[in-house]
Residue frames as qw, qx, qy, qz and C-alpha x, y, z in Angstrom:
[[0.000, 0.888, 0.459, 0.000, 0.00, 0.00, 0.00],
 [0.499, 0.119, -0.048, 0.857, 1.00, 3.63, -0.60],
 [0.194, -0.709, -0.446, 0.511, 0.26, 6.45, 1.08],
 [0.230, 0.657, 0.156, 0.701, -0.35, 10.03, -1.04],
 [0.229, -0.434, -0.275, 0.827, -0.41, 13.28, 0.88],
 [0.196, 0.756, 0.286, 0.555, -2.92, 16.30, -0.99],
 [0.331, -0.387, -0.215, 0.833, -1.25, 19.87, -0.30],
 [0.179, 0.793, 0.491, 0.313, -2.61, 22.37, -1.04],
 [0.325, -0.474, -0.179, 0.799, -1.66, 26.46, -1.03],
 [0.147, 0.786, 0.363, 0.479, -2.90, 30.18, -1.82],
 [0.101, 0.049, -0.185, 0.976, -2.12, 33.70, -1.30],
 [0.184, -0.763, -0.620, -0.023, -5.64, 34.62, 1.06],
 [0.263, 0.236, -0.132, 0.926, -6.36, 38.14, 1.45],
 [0.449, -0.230, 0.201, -0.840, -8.27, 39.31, 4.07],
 [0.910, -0.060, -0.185, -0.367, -9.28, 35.52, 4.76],
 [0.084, -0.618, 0.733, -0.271, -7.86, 32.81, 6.81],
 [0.494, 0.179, 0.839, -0.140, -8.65, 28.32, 7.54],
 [0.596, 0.270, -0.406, -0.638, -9.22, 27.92, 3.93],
 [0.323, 0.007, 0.934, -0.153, -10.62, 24.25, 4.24],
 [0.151, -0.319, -0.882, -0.313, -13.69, 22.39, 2.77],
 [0.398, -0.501, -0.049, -0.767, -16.93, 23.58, 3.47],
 [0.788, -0.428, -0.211, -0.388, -17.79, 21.05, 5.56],
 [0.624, -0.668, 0.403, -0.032, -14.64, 20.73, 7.57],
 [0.063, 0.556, -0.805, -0.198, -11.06, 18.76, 6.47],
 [0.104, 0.195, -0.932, -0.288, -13.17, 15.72, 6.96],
 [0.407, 0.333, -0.050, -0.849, -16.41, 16.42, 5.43],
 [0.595, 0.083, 0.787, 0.144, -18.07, 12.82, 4.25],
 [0.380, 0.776, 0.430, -0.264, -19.88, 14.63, 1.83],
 [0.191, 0.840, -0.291, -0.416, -17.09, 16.74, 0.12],
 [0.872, 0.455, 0.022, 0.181, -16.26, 15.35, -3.59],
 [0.333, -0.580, 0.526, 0.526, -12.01, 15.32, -3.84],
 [0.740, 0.667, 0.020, -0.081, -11.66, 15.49, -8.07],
 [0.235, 0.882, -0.277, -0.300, -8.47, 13.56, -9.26],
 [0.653, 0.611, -0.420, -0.156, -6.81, 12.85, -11.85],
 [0.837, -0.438, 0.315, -0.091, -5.13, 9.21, -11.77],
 [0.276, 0.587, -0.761, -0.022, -1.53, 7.44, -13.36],
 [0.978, -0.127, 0.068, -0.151, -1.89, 3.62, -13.45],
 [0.527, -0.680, 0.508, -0.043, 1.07, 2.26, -11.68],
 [0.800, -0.083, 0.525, 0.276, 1.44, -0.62, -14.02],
 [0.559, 0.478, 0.453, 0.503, 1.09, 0.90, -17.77],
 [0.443, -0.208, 0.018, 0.872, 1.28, 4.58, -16.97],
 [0.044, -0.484, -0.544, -0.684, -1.93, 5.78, -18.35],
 [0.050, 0.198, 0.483, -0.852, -3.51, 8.85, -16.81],
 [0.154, 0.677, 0.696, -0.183, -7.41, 8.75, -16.80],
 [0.081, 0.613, 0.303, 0.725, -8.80, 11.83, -19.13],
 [0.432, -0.734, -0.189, -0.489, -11.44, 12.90, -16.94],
 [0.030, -0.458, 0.577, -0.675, -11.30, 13.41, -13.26],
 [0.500, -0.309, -0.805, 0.076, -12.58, 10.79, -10.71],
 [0.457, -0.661, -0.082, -0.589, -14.79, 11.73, -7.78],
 [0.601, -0.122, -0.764, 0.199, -14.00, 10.37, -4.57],
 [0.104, -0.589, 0.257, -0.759, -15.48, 10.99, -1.24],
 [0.057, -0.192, 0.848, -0.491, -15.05, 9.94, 2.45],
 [0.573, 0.122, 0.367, -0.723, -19.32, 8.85, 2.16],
 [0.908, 0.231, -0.313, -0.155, -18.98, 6.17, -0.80],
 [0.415, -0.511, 0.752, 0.025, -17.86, 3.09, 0.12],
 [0.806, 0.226, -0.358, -0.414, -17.26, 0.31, -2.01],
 [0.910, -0.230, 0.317, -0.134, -16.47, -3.29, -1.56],
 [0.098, -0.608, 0.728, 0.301, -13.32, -4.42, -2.27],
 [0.786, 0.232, -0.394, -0.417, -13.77, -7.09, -4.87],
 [0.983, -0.163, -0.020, -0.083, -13.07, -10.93, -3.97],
 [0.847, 0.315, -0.064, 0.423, -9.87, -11.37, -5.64],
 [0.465, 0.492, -0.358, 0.643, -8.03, -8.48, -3.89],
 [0.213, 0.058, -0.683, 0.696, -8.95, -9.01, -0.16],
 [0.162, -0.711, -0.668, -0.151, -11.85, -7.49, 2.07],
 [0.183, -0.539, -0.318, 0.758, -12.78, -4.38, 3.62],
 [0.187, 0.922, 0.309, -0.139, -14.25, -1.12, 2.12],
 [0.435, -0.179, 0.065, 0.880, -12.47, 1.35, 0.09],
 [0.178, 0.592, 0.330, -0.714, -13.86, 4.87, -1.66],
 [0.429, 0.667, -0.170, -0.586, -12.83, 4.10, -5.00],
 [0.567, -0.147, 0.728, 0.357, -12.17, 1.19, -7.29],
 [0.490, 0.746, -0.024, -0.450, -11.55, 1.50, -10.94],
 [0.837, 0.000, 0.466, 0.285, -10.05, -0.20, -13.71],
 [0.140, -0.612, 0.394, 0.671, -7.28, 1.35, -16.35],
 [0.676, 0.562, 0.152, -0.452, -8.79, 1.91, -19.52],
 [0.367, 0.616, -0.691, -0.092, -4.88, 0.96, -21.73],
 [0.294, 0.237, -0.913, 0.156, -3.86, -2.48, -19.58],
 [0.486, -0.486, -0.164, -0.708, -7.32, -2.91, -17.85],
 [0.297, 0.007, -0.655, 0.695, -5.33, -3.40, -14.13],
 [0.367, -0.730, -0.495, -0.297, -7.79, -2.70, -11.51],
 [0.455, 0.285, -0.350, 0.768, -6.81, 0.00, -8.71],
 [0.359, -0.754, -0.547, 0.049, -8.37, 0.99, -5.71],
 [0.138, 0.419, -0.347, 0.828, -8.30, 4.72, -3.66],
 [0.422, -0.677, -0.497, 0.342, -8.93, 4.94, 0.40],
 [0.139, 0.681, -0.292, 0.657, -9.32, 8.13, 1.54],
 [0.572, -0.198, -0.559, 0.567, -7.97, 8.39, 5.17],
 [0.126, -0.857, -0.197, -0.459, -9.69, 11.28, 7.14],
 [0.701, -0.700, -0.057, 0.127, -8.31, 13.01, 10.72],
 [0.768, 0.062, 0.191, 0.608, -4.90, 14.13, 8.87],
 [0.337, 0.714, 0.346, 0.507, -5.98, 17.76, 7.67],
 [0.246, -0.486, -0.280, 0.790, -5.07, 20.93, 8.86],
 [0.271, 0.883, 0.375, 0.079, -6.60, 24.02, 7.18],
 [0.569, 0.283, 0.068, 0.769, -4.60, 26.48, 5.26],
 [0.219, -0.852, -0.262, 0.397, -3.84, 29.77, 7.08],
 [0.270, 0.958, -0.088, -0.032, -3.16, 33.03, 6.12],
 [0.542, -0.622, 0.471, 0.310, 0.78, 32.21, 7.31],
 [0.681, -0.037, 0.693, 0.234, 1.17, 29.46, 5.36],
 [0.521, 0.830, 0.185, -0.075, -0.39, 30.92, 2.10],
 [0.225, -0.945, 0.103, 0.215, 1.90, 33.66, 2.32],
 [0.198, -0.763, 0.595, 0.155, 5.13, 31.95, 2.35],
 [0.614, 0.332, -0.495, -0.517, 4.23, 29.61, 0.03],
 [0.059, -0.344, 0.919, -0.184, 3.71, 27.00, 2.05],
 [0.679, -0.180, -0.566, -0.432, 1.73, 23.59, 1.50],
 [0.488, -0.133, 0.572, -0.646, -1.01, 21.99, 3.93],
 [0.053, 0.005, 0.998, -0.034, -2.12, 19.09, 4.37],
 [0.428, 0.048, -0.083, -0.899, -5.49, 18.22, 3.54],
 [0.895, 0.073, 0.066, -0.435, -6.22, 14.83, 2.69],
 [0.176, -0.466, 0.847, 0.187, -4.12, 11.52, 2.80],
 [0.845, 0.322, -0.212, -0.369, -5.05, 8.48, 0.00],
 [0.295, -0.409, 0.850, 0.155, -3.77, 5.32, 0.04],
 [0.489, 0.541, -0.494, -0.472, -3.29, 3.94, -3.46],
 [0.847, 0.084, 0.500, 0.160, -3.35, 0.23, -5.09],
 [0.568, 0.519, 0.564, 0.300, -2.73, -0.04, -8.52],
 [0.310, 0.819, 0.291, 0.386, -2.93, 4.13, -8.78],
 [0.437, -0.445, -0.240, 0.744, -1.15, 6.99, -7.76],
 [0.134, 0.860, 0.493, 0.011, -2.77, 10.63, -8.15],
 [0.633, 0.110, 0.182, 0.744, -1.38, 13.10, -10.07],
 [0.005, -0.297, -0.313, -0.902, -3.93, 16.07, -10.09],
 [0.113, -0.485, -0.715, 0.490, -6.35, 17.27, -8.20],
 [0.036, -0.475, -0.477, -0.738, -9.36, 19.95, -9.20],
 [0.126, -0.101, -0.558, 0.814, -10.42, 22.49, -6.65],
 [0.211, -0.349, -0.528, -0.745, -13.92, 21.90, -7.13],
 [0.485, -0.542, -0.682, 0.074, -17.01, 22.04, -5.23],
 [0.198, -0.889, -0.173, -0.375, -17.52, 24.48, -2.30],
 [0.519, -0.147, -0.549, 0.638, -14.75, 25.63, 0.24],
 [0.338, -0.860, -0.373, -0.091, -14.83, 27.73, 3.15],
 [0.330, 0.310, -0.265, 0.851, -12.62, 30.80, 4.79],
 [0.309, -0.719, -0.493, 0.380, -13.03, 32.72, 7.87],
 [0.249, 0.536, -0.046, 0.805, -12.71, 36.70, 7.72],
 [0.071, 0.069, -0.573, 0.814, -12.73, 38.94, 10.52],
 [0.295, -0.012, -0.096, -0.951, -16.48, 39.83, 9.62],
 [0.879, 0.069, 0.131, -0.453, -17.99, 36.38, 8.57],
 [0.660, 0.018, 0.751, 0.015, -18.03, 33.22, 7.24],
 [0.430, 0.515, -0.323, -0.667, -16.99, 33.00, 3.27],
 [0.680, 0.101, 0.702, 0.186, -18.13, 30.06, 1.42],
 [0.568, 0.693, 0.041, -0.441, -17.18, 29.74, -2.02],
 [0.891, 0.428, 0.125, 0.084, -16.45, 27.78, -5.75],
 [0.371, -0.603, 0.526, 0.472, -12.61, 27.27, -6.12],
 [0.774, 0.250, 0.540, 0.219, -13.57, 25.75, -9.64],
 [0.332, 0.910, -0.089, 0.231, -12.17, 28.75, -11.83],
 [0.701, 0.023, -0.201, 0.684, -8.54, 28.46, -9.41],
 [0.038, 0.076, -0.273, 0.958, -9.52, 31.87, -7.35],
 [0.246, -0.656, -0.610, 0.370, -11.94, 33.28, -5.24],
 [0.228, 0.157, 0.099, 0.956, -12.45, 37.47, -5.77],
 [0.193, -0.807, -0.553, 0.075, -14.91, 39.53, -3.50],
 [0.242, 0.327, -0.148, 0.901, -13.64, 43.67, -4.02],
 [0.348, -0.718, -0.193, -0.571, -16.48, 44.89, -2.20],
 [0.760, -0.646, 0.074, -0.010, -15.27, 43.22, 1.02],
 [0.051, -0.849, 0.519, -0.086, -11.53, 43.17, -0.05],
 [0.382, -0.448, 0.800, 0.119, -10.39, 39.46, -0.04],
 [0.749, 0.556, -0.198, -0.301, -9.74, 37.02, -2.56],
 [0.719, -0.328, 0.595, 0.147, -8.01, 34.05, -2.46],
 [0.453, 0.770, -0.413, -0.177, -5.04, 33.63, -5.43],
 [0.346, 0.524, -0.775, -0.072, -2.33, 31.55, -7.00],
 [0.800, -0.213, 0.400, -0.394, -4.27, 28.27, -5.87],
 [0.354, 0.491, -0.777, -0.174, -2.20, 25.02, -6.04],
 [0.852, -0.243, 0.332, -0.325, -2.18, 21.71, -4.89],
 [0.664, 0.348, -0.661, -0.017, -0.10, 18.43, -5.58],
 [0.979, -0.172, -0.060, -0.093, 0.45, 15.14, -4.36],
 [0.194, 0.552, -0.805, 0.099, 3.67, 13.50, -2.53],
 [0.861, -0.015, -0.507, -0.032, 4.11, 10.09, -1.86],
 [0.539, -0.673, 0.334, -0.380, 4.44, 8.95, 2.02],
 [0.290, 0.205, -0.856, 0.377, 6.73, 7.11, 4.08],
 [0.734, -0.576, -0.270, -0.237, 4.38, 5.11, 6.83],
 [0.141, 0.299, -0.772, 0.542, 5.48, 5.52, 10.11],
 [0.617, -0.385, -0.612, -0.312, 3.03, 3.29, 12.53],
 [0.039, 0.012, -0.659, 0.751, 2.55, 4.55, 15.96],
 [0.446, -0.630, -0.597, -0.217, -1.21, 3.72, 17.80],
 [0.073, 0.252, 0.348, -0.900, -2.08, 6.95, 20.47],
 [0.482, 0.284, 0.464, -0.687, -6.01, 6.43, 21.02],
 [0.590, 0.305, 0.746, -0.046, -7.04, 3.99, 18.26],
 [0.449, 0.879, -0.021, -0.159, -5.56, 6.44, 15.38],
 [0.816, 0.251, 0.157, 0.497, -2.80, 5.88, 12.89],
 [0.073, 0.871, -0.276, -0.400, -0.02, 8.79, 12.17],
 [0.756, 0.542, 0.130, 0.343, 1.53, 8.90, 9.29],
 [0.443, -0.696, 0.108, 0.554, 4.82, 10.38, 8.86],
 [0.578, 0.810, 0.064, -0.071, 5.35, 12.10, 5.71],
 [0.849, -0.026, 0.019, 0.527, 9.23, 12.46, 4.22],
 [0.241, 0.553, -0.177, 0.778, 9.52, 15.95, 4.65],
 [0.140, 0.231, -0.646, 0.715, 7.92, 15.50, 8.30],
 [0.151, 0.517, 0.750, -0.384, 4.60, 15.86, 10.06]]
């Protein structure tokens, strides 16, 4: 099994905890992306959906238990499965933005695939001093002049984890290879 990491970063102005709307781990919130089959190297056109509220059944032939996605590679039709893993996320702060630094959002652990892209669709959320902004990253910004903030240069990639296994209260940590 491999472990992904999604990071994610933006320059927020006047806004701060960019995150899903419904929180880092939101059953409900769709993650859009793009896969690379591990055996033949073919990335999927379109973008896959996955979210922490489908489960599927792991087919017969490759074990049991639940994962969120299972799909088969359209060139060498290999079958490949994605878990997402929830309780990892941290929301992206104004700091971090800034200095171009990436947050954690969502960890995946990969059969068969390994995710190469990601599409900031769907609804996130941001705190200003004033209120509560919720709004459509699907255009790769965010722009409100009347209230002055606007979330910019929106990125996001995938790194591949090192597992480090340590149980503290019936939860996994992962250790990533550039750290926590």
């Amino acid at each position: 099994m491999v472990y992904f990491q999604l990071k994610i970063t933006a320059n927020l102005a006047g806004l701060d905890n960019l995150q899903p709307r419904g929180g880092l781990d939101d059953p409900d919130h769709p993650y859009f992306i793009k896969l690379q089959c591990e055996n033949c190297g073919e990335i999927t056109p379109s973008f896959s959906c996955v979210m922490l509220s489908e489960e599927v059944l792991l087919p017969r032939v490759y074990g049991r238990g639940t994962v969120n996605l299972v799909q088969k590679c359209k060139l060498c039709d290999r079958v490949g499965t994605v878990k997402m893993i929830s309780g990892f996320g941290k929301p992206l702060k104004h700091t971090s933005g800034e200095s171009g630094g990436y947050v954690r959002i969502m960890v995946f652990e990969c059969h068969g695939f390994a995710p190469v892209e990601f599409s900031f669709g769907a609804v996130w959320k941001a705190q200003s001093r004033e209120r509560l902004w919720e709004m459509d990253l699907s255009k790769g910004e965010f722009n409100d002049f009347d209230e002055r903030v606007h979330v910019t240069d929106l990125k996001a990639k995938f790194e591949r984890m090192k597992t480090f296994w340590r149980y503290h209260d019936r939860y996994l940590y992962l250790r990533s290879v550039d750290g926590w």
